[in-house]
C-alpha positions in Angstrom: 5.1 1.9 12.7 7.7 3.1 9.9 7.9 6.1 7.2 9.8 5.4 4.4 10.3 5.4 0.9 9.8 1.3 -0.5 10.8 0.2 -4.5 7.6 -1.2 -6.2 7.8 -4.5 -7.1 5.1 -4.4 -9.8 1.6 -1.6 -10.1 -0.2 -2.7 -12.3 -4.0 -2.5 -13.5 -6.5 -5.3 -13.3 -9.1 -4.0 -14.5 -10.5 -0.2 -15.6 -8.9 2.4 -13.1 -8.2 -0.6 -10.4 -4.2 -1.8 -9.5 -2.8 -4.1 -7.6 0.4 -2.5 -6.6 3.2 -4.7 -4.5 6.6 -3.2 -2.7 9.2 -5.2 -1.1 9.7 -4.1 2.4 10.7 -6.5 5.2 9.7 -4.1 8.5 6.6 -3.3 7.1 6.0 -6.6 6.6 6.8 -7.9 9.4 4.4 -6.1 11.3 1.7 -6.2 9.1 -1.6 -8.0 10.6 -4.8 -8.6 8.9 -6.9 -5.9 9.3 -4.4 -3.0 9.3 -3.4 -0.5 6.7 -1.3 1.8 5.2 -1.1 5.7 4.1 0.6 6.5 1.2 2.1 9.8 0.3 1.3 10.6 -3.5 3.4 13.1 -5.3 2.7 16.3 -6.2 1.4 19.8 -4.7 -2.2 19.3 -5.1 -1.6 15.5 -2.9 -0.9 17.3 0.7 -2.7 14.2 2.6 -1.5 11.0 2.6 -4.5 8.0 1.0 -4.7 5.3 3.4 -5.6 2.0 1.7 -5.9 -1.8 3.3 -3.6 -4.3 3.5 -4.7 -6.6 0.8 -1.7 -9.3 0.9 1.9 -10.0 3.0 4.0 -12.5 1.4 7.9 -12.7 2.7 9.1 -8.9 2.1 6.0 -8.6 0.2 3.4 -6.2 0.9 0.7 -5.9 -1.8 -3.0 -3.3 -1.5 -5.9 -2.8 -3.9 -6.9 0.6 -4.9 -9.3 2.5 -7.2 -8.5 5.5 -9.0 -10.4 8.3 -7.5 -8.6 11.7 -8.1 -5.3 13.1 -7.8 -3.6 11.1 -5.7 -4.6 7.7 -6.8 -4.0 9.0 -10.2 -0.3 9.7 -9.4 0.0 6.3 -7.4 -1.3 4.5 -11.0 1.6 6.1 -12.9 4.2 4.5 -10.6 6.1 1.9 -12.2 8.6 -1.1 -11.0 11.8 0.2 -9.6 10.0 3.6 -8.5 9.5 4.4 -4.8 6.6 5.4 -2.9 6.8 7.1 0.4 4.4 4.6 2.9 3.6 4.9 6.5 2.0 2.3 8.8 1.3 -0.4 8.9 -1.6 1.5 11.3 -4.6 0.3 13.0 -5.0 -2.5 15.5 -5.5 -5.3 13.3 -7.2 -8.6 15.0 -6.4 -12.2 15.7 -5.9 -14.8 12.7 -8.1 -16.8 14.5 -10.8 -14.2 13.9 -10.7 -14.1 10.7 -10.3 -17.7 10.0 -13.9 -18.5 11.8 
């Protein structure tokens, strides 16, 4: 498990108030499994907890998750742009077998 600040590769919006936003991190990466997730520290006072969201895609360095804007915190994750940084923990949870989810 690591905390640290990761540069968004790209956050962008799919469709109304839902993003697809990618960061390049190799650890985090590397240890990713399907089935696991991340938490997410959003900026600002009123964003005290961190938002855990699912893995949704690992590709090299690349680490992509899906999210929907809710309230604060997802708001302030949806303003992020390329080049920014985002403060992630994880990746957290057990995760399963590849096998698993291939059946």
């Amino acid at each position: 498990m690591f905390q640290k600040d990761v540069p968004i590769v790209e956050n962008i919006e799919i469709k109304p108030k839902n993003y697809l936003m990618t960061f390049r991190d190799a650890e985090i990466a590397g240890r990713s499994r399907i089935g696991q997730f991340l938490e997410f520290k959003a900026e600002g006072l009123e964003n005290l907890l961190r938002i855990p969201i699912s893995i949704c895609r690992v590709k090299g360095d690349l680490v992509s998750i899906l999210y929907h804007v809710v309230g604060g915190g997802t708001a302030a994750m949806a303003r992020l742009r390329e080049g920014d940084t985002i403060n992630v923990l994880g990746p957290l949870g057990n995760g399963f077998p590849l096998d698993v989810a291939a059946g």
